[in-house]
VOPAGU-2260 file (C-alpha; in pm, 1 decimal, decimal comma):
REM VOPAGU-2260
SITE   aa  ch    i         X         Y         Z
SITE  UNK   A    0   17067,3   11909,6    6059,0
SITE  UNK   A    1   16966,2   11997,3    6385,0
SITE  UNK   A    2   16629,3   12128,3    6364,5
SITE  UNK   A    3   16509,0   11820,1    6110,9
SITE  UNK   A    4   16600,4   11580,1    6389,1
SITE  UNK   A    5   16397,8   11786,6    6610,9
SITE  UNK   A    6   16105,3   11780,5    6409,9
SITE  UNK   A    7   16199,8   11375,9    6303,4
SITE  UNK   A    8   16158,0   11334,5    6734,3
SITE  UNK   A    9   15849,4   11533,3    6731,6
SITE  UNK   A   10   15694,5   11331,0    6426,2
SITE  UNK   A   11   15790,7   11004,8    6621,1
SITE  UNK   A   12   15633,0   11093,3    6927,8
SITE  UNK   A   13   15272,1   11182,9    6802,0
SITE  UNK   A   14   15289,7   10862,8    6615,7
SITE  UNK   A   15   15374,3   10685,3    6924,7
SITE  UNK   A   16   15067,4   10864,4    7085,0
SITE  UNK   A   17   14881,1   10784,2    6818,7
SITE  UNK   A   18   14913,7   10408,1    6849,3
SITE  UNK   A   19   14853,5   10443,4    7201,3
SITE  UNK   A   20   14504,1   10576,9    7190,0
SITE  UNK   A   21   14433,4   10370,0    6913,3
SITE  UNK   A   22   14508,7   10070,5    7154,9
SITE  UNK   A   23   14363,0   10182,3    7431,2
SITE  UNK   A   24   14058,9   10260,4    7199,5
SITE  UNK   A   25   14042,9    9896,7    7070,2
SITE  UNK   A   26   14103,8    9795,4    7439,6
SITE  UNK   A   27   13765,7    9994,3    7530,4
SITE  UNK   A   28   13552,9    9874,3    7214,1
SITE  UNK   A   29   13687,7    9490,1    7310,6
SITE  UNK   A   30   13503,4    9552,4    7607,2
SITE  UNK   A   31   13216,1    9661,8    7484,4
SITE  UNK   A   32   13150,5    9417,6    7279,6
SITE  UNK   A   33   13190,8    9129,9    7565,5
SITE  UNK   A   34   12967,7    9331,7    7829,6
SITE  UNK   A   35   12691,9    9332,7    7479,9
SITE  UNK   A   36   12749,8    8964,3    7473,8
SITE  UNK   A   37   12697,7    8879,2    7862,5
SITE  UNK   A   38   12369,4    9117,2    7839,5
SITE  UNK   A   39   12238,5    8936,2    7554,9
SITE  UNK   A   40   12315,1    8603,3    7707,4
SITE  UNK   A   41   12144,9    8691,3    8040,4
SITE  UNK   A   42   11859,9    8793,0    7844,7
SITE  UNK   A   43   11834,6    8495,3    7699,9
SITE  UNK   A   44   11905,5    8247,0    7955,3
SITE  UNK   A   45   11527,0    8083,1    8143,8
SITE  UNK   A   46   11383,3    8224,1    8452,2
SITE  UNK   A   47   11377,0    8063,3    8707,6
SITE  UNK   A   48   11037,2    8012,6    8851,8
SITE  UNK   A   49   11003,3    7904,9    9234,1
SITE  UNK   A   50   10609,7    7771,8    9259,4
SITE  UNK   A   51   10385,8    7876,2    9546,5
SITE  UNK   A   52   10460,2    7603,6    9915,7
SITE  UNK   A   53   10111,9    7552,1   10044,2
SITE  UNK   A   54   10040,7    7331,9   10375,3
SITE  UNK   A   55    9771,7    7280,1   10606,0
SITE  UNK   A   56    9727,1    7156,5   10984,6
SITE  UNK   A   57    9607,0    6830,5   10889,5
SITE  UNK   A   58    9763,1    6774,2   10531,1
SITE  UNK   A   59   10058,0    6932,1   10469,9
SITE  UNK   A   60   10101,7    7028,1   10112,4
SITE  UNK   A   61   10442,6    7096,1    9974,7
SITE  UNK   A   62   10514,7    7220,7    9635,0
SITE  UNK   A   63   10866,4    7218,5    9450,7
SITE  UNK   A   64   11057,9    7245,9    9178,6
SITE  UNK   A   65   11140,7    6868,0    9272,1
SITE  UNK   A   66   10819,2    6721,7    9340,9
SITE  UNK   A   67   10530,5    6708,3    9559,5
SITE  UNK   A   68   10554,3    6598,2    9901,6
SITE  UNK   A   69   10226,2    6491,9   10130,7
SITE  UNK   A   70   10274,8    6457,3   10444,8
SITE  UNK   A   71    9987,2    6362,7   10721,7
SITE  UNK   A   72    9934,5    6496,0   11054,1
SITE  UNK   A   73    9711,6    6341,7   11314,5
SITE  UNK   A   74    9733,7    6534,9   11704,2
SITE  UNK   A   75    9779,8    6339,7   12006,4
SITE  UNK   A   76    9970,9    6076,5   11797,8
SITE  UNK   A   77    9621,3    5998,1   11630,7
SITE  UNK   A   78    9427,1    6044,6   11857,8
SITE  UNK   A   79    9204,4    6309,9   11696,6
SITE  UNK   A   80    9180,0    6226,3   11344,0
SITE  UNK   A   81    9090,0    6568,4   11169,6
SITE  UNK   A   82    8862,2    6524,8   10878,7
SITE  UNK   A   83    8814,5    6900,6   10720,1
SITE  UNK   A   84    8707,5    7009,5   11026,8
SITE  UNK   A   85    8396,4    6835,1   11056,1
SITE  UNK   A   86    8226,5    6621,6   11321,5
SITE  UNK   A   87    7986,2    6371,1   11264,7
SITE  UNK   A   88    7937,1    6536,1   10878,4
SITE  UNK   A   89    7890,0    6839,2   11078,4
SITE  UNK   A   90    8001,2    7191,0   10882,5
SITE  UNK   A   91    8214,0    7266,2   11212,2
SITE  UNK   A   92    8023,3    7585,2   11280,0
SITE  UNK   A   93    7996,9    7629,8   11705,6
SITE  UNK   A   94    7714,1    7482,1   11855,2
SITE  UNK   A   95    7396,6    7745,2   11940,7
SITE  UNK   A   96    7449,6    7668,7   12330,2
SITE  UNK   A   97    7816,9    7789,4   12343,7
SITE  UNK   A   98    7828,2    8153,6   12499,3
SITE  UNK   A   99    7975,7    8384,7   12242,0
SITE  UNK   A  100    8163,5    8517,3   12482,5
SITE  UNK   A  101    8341,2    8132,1   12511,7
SITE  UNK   A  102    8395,8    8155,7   12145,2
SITE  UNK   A  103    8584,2    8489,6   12202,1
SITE  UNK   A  104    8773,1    8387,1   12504,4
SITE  UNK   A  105    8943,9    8111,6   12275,9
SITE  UNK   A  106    9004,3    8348,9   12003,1
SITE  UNK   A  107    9140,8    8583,0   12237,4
SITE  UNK   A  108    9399,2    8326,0   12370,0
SITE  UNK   A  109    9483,1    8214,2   12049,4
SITE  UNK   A  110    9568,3    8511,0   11928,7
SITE  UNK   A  111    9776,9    8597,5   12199,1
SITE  UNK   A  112    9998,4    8287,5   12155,4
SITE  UNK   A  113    9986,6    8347,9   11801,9
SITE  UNK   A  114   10180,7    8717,5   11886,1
SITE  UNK   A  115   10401,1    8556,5   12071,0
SITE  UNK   A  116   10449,9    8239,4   12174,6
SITE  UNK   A  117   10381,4    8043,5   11840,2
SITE  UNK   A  118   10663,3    8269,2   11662,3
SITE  UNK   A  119   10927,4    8171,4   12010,5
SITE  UNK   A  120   10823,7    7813,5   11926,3
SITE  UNK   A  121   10900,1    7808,5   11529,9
SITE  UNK   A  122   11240,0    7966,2   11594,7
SITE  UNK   A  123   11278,7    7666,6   11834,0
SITE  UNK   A  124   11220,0    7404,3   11588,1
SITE  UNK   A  125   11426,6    7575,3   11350,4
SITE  UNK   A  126   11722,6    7540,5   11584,1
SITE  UNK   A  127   11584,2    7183,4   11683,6
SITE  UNK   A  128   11615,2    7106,4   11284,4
SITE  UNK   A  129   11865,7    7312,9   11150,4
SITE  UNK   A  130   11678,0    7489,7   10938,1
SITE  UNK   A  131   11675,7    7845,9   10945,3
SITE  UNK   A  132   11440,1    8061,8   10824,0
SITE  UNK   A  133   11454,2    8451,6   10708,2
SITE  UNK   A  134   11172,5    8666,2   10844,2
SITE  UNK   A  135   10910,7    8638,6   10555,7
SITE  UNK   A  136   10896,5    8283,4   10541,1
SITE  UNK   A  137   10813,2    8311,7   10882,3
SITE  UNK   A  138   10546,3    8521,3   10838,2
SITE  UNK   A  139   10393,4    8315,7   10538,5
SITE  UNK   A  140   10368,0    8012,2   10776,7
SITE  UNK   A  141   10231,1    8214,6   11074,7
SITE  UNK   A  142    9959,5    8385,2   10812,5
SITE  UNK   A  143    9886,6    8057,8   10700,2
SITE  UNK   A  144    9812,0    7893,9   11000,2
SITE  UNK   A  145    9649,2    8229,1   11100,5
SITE  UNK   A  146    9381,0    8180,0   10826,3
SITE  UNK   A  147    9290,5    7832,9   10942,2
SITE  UNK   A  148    9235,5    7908,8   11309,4
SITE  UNK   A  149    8851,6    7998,4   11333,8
SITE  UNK   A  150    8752,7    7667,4   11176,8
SITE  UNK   A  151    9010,6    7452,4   11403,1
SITE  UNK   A  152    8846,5    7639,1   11692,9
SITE  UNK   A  153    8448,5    7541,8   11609,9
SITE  UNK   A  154    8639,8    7174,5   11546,0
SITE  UNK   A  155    8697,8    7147,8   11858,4
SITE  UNK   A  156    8443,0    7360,9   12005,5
SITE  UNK   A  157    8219,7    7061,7   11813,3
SITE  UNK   A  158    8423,6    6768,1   11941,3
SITE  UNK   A  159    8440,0    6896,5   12331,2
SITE  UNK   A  160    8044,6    6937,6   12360,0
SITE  UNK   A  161    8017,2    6643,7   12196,4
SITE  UNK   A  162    8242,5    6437,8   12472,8
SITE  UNK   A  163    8154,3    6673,0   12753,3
SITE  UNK   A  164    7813,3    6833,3   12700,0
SITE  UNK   A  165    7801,3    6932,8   13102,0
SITE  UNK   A  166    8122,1    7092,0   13105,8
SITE  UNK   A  167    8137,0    7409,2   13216,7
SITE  UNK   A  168    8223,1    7704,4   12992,0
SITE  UNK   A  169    8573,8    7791,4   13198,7
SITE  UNK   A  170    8721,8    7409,0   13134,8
SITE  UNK   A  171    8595,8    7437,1   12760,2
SITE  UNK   A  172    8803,7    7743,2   12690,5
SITE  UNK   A  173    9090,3    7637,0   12886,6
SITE  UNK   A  174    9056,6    7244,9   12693,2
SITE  UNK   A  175    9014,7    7397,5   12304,4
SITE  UNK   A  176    9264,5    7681,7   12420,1
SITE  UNK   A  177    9534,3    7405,3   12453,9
SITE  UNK   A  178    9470,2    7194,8   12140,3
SITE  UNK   A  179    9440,1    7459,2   11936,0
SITE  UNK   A  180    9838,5    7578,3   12070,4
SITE  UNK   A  181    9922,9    7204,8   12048,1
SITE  UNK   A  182    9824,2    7178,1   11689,7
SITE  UNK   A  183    9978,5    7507,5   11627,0
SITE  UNK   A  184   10322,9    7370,6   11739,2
SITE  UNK   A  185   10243,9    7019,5   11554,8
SITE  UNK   A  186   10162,2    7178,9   11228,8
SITE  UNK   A  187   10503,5    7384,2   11241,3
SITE  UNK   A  188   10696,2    7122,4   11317,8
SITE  UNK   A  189   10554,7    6843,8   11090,2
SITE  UNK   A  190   10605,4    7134,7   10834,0
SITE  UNK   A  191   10999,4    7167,7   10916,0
SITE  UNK   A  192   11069,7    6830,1   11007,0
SITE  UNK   A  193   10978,1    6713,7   10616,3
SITE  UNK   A  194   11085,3    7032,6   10407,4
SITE  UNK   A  195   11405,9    6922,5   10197,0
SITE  UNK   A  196   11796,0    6966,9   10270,2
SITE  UNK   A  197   11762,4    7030,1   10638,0
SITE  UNK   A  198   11955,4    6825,4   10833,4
SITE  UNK   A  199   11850,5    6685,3   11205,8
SITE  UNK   A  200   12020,2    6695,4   11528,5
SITE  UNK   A  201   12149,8    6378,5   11603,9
């Protein structure tokens, strides 16, 4: 009597066992099949696709999943109406009696503000507007103003011996110098002040 209730317990255990890993094996498969299901439905689902933002000093171009947005920019409150860089249907090139050297003297302070101070200023505005920025955005709008600067320069190299032709060559770096690091500072914030969801300080 004895030993066949021993081997009844022993019987009853291993089937207990048994319908434990077969749960636990259902359990597993369950889960397989769901995780299948979520890949497939991520494979599936659209892309999303984030179009190129393009903008320029004097017509800011801004392209979005919700629309287009055009926004004008005149310095000096309109003062100096900016036409593609072009003065009198000029091409904007630098006039033959500007020193070279004048030419490189305004590079050379652009630049320098560009490596610094323009950077000091957009992380200004984006406290002025709320709008924070991560690093490469910053360094997409600093390119892209980058790429514009030796035609703003002749601009205005254009437009100041134009106005001034007896000015010397000191006052016409030191006058383009500063317009070009006004529009610089215009552009970024006419660029901020209009880009959607940011919220102003009141």
């Amino acid at each position: 009597m004895y030993p066949n209730d021993n081997f009844y317990a022993i019987l009853q255990r291993m089937q207990q066992s048994i319908e434990q890993q077969n749960n636990r094996i259902k359990m597993l498969e369950d889960m397989i099949d769901e995780l299948r299901d979520n890949c497939n439905e991520l494979s599936k689902s659209p892309k999303t696709n984030i179009e190129k933002i393009e903008y320029k000093f004097d017509q800011l171009k801004i392209e979005r999943l919700d629309g287009t947005l055009n926004i004008g920019l005149t310095p000096n409150g309109g003062a100096d109406v900016l036409d593609d860089f072009t003065v009198n249907g000029g091409n904007g090139m630098n006039p033959s009696n500007v020193p070279p050297e004048a030419i490189q003297s305004i590079q050379q302070n652009v630049e320098s503000y560009m490596q610094n101070g323009a950077l000091q200023k957009l992380g200004e505005l984006e406290k002025k507007y709320q709008y924070p920025l991560d690093d490469p955005y910053r360094h997409f709008i600093l390119n892209d103003i980058q790429k514009q600067l030796d035609q703003r320069i002749n601009y205005y190299v254009n437009q100041q011996t134009t106005r001034s032709p007896e000015a010397n060559v000191e006052q016409l770096v030191e006058d383009v110098s500063a317009k070009i690091k006004r529009d610089i500072s215009n552009g970024m914030e006419a660029f901020l002040k209009n880009l959607p969801g940011r919220t102003d300080l009141k």
